[in-house]
C-alpha positions in Angstrom: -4.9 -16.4 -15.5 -7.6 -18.8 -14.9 -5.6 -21.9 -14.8 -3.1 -20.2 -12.7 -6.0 -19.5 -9.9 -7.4 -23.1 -10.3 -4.4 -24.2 -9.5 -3.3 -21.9 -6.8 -6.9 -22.7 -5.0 -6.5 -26.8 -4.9 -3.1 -26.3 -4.1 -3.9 -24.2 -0.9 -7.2 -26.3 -0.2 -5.0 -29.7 -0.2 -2.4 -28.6 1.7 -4.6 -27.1 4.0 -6.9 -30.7 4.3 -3.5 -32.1 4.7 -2.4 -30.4 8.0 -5.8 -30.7 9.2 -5.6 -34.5 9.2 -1.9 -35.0 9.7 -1.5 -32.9 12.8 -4.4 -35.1 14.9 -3.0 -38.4 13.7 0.8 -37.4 13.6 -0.1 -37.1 18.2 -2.3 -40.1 18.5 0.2 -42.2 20.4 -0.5 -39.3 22.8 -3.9 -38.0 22.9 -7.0 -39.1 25.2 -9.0 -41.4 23.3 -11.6 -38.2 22.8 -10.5 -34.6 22.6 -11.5 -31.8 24.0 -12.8 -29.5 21.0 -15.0 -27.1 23.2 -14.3 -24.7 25.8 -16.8 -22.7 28.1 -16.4 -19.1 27.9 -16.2 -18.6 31.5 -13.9 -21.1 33.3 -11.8 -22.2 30.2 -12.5 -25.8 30.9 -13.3 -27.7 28.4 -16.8 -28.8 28.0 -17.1 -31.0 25.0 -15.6 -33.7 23.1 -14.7 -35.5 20.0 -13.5 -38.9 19.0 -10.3 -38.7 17.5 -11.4 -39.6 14.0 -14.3 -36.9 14.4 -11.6 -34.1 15.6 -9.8 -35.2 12.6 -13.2 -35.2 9.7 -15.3 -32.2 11.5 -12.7 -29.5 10.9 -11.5 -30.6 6.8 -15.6 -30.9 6.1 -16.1 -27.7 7.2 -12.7 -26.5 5.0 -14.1 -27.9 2.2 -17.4 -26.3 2.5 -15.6 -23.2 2.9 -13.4 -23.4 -0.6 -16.7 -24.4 -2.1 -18.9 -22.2 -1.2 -15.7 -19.8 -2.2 -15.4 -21.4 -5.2 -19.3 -20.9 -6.0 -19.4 -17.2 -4.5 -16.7 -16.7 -7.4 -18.7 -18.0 -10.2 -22.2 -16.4 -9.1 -20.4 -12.8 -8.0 -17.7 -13.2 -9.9 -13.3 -13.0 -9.5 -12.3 -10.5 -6.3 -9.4 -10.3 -3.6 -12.5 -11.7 -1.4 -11.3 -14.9 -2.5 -7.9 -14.9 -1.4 -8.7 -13.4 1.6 -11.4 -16.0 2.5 -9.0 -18.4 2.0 -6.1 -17.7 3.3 -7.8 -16.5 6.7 -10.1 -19.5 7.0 -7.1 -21.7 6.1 -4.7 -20.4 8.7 -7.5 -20.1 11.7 -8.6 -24.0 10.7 -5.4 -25.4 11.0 -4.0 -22.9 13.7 -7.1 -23.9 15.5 -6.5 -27.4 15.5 -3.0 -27.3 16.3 -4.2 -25.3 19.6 -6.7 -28.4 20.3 -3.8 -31.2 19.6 -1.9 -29.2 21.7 -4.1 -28.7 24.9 -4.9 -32.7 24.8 -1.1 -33.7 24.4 -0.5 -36.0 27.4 -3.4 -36.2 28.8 -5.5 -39.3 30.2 -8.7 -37.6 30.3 -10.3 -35.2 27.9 -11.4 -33.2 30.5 -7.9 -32.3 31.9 -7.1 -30.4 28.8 -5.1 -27.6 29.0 -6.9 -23.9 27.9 -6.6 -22.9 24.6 -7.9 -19.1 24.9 -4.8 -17.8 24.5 -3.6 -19.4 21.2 -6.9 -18.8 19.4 -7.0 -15.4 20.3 -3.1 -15.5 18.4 -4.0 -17.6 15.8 -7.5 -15.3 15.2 -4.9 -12.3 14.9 -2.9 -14.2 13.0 -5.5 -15.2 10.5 -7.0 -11.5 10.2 -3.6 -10.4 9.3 -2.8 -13.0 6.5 -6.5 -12.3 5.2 -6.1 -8.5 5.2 -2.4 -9.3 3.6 -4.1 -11.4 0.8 -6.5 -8.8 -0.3 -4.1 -6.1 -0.4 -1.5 -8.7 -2.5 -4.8 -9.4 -4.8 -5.4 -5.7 -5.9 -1.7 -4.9 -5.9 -2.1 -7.7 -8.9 -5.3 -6.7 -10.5 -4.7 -5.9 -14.1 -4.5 -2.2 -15.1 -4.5 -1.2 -18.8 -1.3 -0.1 -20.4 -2.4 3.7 -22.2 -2.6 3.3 -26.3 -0.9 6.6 -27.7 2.4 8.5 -28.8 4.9 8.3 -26.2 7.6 10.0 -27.6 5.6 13.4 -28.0 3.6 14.4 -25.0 1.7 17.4 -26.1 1.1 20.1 -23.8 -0.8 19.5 -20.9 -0.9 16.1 -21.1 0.3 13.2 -19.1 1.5 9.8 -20.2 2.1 6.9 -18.2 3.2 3.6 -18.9 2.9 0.4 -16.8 4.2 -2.9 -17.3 4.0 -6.2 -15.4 5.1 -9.6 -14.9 5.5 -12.7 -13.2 6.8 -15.9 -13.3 4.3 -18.8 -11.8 7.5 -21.3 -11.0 9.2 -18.8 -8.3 5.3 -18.4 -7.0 4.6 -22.0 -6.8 8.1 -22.9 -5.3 7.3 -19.9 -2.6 4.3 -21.7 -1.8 5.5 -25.1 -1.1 8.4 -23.7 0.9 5.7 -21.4 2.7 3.4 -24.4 3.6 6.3 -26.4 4.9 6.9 -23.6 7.1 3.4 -23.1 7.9 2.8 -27.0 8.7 6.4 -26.8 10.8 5.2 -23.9 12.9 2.0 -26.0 13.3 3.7 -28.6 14.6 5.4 -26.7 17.2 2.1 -24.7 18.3 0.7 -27.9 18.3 3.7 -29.0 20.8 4.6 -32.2 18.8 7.9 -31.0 18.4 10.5 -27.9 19.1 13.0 -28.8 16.3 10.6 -28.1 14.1 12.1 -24.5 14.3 14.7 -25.6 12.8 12.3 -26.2 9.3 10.1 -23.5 10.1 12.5 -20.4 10.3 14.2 -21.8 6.6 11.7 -22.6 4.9 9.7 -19.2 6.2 12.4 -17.2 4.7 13.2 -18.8 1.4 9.0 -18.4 0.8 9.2 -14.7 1.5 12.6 -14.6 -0.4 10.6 -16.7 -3.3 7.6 -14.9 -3.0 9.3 -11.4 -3.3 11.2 -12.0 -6.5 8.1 -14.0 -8.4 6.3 -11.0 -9.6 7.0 -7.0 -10.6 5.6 -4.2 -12.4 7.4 -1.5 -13.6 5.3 2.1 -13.7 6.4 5.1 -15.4 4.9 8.5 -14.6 6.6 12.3 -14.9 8.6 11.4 -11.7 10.5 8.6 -13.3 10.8 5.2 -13.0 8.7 2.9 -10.0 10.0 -0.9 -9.8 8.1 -2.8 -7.4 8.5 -6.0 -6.2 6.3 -9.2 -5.0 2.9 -9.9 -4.5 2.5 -6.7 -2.4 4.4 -4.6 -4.3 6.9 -4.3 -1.8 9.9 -3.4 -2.1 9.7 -0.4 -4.1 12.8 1.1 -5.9 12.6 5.0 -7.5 14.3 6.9 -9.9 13.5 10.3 -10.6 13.4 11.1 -14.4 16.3 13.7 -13.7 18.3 10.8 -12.4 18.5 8.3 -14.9 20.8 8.9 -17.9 19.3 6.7 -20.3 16.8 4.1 -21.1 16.7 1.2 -23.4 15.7 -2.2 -24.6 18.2 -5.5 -24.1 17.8 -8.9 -24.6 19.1 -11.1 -22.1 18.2 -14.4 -20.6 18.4 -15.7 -17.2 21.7 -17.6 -17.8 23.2 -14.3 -18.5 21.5 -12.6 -15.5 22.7 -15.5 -13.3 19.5 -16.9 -12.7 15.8 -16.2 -11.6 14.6 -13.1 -9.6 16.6 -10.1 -8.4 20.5 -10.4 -9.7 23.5 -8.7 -9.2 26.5 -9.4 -11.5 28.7 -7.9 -14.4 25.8 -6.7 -16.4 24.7 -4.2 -13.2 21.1 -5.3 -11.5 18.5 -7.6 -13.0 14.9 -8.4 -12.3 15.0 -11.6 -14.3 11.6 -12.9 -14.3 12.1 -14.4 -18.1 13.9 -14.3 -20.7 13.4 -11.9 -23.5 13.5 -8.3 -23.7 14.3 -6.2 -21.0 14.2 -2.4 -19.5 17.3 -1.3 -19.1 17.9 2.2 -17.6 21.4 3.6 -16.9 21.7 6.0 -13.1 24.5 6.8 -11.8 26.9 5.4 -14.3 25.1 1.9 -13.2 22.6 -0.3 -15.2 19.2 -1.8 -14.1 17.2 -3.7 -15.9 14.1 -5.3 -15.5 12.2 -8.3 -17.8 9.0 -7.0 -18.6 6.5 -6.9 -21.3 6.5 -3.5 -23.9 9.9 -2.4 -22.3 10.5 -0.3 -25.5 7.4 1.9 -24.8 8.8 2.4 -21.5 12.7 3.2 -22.7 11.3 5.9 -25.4 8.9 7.8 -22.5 11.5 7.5 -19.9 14.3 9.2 -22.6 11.7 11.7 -23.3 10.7 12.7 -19.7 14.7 12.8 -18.7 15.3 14.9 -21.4 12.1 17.2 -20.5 12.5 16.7 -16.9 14.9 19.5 -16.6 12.5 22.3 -18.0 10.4 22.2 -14.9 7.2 21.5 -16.8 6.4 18.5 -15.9 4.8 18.1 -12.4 2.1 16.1 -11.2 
């Protein structure tokens, strides 16, 4: 897990640094020879400038002093979904921030004539809150939550059982990443009004990162109401079957060749959450399978047979 962070946090700090110094650069052909990088509060006119090389090394210094200090914070106070949040919020308003600056500049002779930019920072501040809030509520949704020790195929009286299982599979997160940086950097470039096709890579690669993204992770829960598959980082979407619903439950081997591939499959074998290959939770509703690739799937098949079988009685209620 901790070479999996490492890596997810220089991944997001160099792509980051790299849209903070590509963006200014990428427009120099038609930028002032300083930039307006202040505004007064008042009038909206800018009031203060940088070279183009100082627009370009102020705001990735102060990026990296932010993913250190993060990186410190986290070894002094320890791991938290602070750290994604921070992150991912500072990261988005840094480089929304200086797409908004490239943009008011574009095409003009003087740094003074700048166009406002109160507008986009008030978007890209909402937009930044948003993806923080997002991050911390993806980081608990993936916090680590004990499995219960115990029988599971007798539940004594008065007793409640539940099972949880989880997995994910770091290629489908990395390759959401990239796609979702592409778009990020695309969008940037159209904020930062270098160019409108950009769309074009934007809307793609924005929706194969979700699409990624959604299918890299899922934990499977099992309470007295049945069965809870949820999908993706924020544990969205969630698919439900009550214990009276499902027929049966068992174990299967399978492998992603026989699934048809990685993530959320539909073929002859019914619906798959193929995250790896291996054993998988396989419960039968409605006369059609579903099976999902996690870890201690046979704990889960024997206390979803007994709760179906139980279900009935009206004991069991939470």
């Amino acid at each position: 897990m901790r070479d999996r962070t490492g890596w997810g946090v220089a991944g997001w700090t160099a792509g980051i640094l790299v849209l903070l110094v590509v963006l200014p650069w990428a427009a120099s052909g038609r930028l002032p020879e300083r930039l307006a990088t202040h505004w007064s509060g008042g009038s909206g006119a800018p009031d203060g400038s940088l070279p183009l090389w100082a627009a370009v090394v102020v705001p990735a210094g102060v990026w990296l002093l932010v993913v250190g200090g993060v990186v410190l914070g986290r070894r002094l106070a320890g791991p938290g979904t602070w750290v994604a949040g921070t992150l991912a919020g500072a990261g988005i308003g840094l480089a929304g921030g200086q797409a908004a600056i490239v943009r008011a500049n574009l095409d003009r002779a003087d740094w003074r004539q700048a166009g406002s930019v109160t507008g986009w920072a008030v978007a890209v501040a909402v937009v930044a809150v948003l993806i923080a809030l997002g991050s911390v509520l993806a980081g608990r949704r993936d916090a680590a939550e004990p499995v219960p020790e115990g029988p599971v195929l007798r539940i004594p009286d008065g007793e409640r059982l539940v099972w949880l299982s989880r997995e994910s599979n770091p290629w489908l997160r990395l390759s959401g990443a990239v796609f979702g940086l592409v778009a990020v950097g695309a969008g940037l470039a159209v904020l930062a009004g270098l160019t409108g096709a950009a769309w074009w890579v934007a809307l793609p690669a924005g929706l194969a990162s979700l699409a990624l993204l959604g299918c890299s992770s899922v934990r499977a829960r099992v309470t007295v109401r049945g069965l809870e598959v949820a999908l993706g980082p924020l544990g969205l979407p969630v698919r439900r079957w009550p214990a009276r619903a499902i027929e049966s439950a068992r174990t299967e081997h399978r492998t992603p060749l026989e699934a048809g591939g990685w993530g959320y499959r539909i073929n002859g074998l019914g619906t798959t959450v193929m995250l790896r290959g291996g054993e998988c939770l396989v419960i039968r509703a409605k006369g059609r399978d579903f099976a999902v690739s996690v870890p201690d799937a046979a704990r889960g098949a024997a206390l979803l047979n007994t709760l179906a079988t139980r279900g009935a009685s009206g004991q069991e209620r939470e």
